[in-house]
N, C-alpha and C positions, 0 to 999 in steps of 0.2 A: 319489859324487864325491869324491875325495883334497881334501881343504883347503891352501886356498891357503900356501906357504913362510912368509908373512910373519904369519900367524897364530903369535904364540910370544908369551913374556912380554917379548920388546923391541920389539915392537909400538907405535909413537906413537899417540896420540890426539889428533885435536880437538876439543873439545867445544862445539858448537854450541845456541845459545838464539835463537830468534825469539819477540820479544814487541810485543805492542804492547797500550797503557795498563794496563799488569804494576807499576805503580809499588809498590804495595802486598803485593807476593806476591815479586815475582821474587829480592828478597835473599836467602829460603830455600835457591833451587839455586842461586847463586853462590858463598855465604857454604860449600859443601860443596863444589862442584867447585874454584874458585878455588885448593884447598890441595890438591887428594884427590892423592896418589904417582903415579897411573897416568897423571894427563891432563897433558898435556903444553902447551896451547893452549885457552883459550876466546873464543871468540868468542858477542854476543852482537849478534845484528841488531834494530835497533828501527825495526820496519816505521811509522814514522810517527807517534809516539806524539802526544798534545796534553797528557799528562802529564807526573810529572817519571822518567820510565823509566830516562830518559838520564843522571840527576842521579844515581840509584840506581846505577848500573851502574859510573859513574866513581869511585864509592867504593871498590869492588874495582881496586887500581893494577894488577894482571896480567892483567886480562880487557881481549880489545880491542874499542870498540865501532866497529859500522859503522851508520851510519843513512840510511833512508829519508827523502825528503821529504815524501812522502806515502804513504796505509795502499797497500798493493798486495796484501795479502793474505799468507797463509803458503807456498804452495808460491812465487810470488818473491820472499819474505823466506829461503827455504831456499836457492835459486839462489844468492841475493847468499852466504852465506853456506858453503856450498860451494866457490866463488871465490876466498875469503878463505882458505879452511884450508890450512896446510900439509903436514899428514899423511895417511898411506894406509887412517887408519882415522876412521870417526867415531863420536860420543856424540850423540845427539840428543836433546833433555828439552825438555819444552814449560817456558815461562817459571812458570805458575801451580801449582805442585807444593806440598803441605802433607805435612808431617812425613817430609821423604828425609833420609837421613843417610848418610852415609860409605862404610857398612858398603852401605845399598843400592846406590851406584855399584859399588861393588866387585864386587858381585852379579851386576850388570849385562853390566859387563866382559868378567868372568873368563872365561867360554866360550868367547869371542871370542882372547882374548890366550893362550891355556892351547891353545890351537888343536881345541877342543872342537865348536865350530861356527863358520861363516862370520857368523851374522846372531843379534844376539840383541833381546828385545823384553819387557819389561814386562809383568807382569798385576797392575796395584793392586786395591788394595782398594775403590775404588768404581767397578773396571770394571764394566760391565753383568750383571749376574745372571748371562745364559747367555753371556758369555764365560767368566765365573769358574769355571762348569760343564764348558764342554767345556777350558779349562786354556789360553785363545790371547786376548787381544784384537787384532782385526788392525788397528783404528784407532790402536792404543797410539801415542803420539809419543815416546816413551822408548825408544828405539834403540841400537844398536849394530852399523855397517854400513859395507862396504867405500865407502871415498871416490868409485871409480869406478863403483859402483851407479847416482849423479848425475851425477858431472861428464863422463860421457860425452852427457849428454842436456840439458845445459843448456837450450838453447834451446824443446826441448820441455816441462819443467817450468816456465819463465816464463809458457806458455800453457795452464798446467794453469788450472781453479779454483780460489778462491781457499783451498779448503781440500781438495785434491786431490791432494797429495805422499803422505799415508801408501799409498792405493788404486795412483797410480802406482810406490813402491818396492816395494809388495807382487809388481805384477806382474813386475816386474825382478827378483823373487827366486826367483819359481815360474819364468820362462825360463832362469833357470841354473841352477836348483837347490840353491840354496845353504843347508846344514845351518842348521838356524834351535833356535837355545836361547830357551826361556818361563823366562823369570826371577820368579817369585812376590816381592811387594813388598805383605802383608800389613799394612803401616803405613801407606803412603805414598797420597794420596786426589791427586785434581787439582778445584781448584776449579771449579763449572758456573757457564757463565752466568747463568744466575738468580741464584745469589751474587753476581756482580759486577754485575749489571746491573741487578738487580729482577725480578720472575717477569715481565712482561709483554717487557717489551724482551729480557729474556733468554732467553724463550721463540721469540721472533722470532730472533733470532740463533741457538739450536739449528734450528731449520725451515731457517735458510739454509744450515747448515753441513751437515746433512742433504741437501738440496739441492744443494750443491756434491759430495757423495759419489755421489749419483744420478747428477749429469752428468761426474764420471768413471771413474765403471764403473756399469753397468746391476745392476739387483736381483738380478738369476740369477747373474750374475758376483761380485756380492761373496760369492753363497752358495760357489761354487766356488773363488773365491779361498779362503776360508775352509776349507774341508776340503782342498784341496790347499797349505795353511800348512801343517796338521795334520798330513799326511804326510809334511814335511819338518821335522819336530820331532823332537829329541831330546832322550833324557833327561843332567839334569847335576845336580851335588848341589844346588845352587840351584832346583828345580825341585818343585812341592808333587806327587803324588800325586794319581791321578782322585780318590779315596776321601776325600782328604782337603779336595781343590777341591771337590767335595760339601756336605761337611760345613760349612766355610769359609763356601759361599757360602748353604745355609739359616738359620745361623744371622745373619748376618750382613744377611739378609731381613729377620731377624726385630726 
């Protein structure tokens, strides 16, 4: 499939954050994206917070915020904030990100803007073992992806689950087929609920959010989502090596 014209280094960005009760993590990706050359816009949705999210947020004078009244979840904290963007491209980074820098947005990007691939995604370092392995996390929220991917579907990601958006853009990228770059991000961890929450409550909130992945897409389907990512993967300098995603991820077991 020929990549879209607008894919070049004049490419706009917006760079989009859904958070909610992030008060204590979220200045990490702001304080990076807020300045980074590439990104043109950030928006950050604060799906509801009862913390001080919002107080965090306002500190960054260039990021605009839009807020929920109440939590609704991340696939209608993504709607709202899709709405909001002004450009034909987006950045998407979950709020709770530990040690990203500059150099990884740039990483990110670059496939995308260098007209290298239509879609590009994240593989951290505390992806799951056998993401790390086969070289894809397909849950990653650390994206890079054409605007109209969503805001042709608004209406039906509002009705998504409430943790349901990555499963739904997955499938919007295997029906077009859009060249997808695996960005290796070797540094950078995303905090787990059991960190923010305590092992039990945050144990409960992985089950649900599991749960929300079951109910929108069935277990056979995230297995073929997953190898049909895999097929629309390409290689870019940004990208580790089976051999070395191997290596990476034993040790790193260990």
């Amino acid at each position: 499939m020929p990549l879209s014209p607008h894919s070049s280094s004049k490419a706009r960005i917006t760079c989009i954050i859904c958070a909610f009760n992030e008060a204590p993590r979220i200045a990490v990706g702001l304080r990076q994206v807020s300045s980074h050359p590439l990104i043109d816009e950030v928006i950050v949705v604060d799906d509801g917070s009862s913390d001080s999210t919002a107080d965090v947020v306002r500190q960054f004078p260039g990021v605009r915020l839009v807020s929920h009244p109440n939590n609704l979840g991340k696939s209608a904290a993504m709607a709202t904030g899709v709405t909001a963007a002004s450009h034909a491209h987006l950045l998407l980074l979950d709020a709770d990100l530990k040690g990203l820098t500059s150099q990884d947005i740039t990483a990110l990007i670059s496939p995308v803007i260098h007209g290298k691939a239509l879609v590009s995604i994240s593989l951290r370092r505390n992806s799951l073992l056998i993401f790390r392995a086969i070289g894809l996390d397909f849950v990653s929220g650390e994206r890079v992806v054409p605007k109209d991917l969503m805001s042709e579907a608004l209406k039906e990601i509002r009705a998504l689950p409430r943790f349901g958006i990555e499963m739904f853009m997955n499938r919007e990228i295997i029906a077009r087929r859009l060249p997808v770059a695996v960005t290796h991000w070797p540094q950078v961890t995303q905090a787990r609920k059991t960190e923010k929450l305590g092992y039990w409550r945050g144990m409960r909130a992985e089950l649900r959010m599991i749960g929300d992945l079951m109910r929108a897409t069935y277990p056979l389907a995230l297995i073929s989502q997953t190898v049909r990512l895999l097929l629309l993967r390409i290689d870019h300098p940004g990208a580790a090596s089976f051999r070395v995603r191997i290596l990476q991820a034993r040790y790193q077991a260990n």
